[in-house]
C-alpha positions, 0 to 999 in steps of 0.5 A, a space after each residue: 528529502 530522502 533519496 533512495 537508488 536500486 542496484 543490481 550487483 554481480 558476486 562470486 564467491 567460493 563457499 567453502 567456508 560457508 552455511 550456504 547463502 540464507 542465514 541459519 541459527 543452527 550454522 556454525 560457519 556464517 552464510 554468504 548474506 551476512 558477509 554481504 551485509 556486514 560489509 554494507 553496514 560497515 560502507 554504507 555506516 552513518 552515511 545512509 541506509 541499505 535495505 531490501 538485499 535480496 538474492 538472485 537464487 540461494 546455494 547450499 553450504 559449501 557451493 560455489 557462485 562463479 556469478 549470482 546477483 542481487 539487488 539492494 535498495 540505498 538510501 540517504 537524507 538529503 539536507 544541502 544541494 551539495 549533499 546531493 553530490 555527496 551521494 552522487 560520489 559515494 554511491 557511484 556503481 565503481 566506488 559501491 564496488 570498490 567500497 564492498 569489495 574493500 570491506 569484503 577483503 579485510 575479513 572474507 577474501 572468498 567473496 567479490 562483487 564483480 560489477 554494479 549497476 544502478 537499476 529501476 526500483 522496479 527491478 527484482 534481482 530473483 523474478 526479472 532474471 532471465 536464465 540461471 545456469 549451474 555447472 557441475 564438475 566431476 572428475 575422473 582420475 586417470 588410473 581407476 584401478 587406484 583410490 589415489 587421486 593425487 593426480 588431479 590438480 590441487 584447485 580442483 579437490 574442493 570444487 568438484 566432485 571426485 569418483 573414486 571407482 571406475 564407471 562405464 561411459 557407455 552405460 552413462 551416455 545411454 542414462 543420459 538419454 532420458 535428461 535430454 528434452 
């Protein structure tokens, strides 16, 4: 008997050190899905198999994910009634998330699962999603008659964008007009 379950599970990460989230041949950086899926590989191991690993939305390289969320499919032979509860422990949603996280952390400390759910097998992690938000920053320094932004906080440097020129509020408030629908 084999026995198959559906999670929906909740990530961050910063992508800095990241292809972007879709594997590429051409990338010199890996790309967020395979650090998920090695870390799977390395849970999961000779105790079942995951598959159908599928993301909410993909970023670029170097893009960040405060939340996205995908779903994988886990599946094990069961051979014992006691096997049933083998799978039942290990696959619990708070030992998956610990496990990953566990497997994430060895190697990639910019990459966290932050909540699993079993789901339906129905489910889609990309075509049941109900809203997708994006932020995006952009900073101001202060003094505009100066190139130097030192006095932004050191966080902010790789997780937004920086002008280096004055702008006219003014003109861009009117500009902005025209996204408002």
């Amino acid at each position: 008997k084999i026995r198959t379950e559906r999670y929906l599970i909740g990530i961050q990460y910063v992508g800095s050190h990241y292809s972007g989230w879709a594997f590429n041949n051409e990338a010199k950086l890996p790309s967020i899905v395979s650090i998920i899926e090695e870390a799977f590989k390395k849970y999961v191991g000779r105790r079942g198999n995951f598959s159908n690993l599928i993301g909410s939305s993909r970023t670029d390289a170097g893009v960040h994910a405060l939340r996205n969320t995908i779903h994988v499919d886990i599946s094990r032979q069961l051979t014992s009634s006691s096997a049933e509860d083998t799978f039942n422990n290990f696959f619990d949603t708070n030992a998956l998330k610990q496990g990953l996280n566990y497997f994430l952390h060895t190697k990639h400390s910019h990459i966290y699962i932050t909540d699993v759910q079993s789901v339906p097998q129905s489910f889609h992690a990309r075509y049941d999603a109900v809203s997708r938000t994006y932020l995006y920053r952009i900073m101001c320094p202060v003094n505009h008659n100066s190139l130097n932004c030192s006095n932004l906080a050191l966080f902010h440097t790789d997780r937004s964008y920086i002008l280096r020129y004055p702008i006219d509020l003014n003109k861009m408030r009117n500009a902005s007009n025209c996204l408002i629908g």
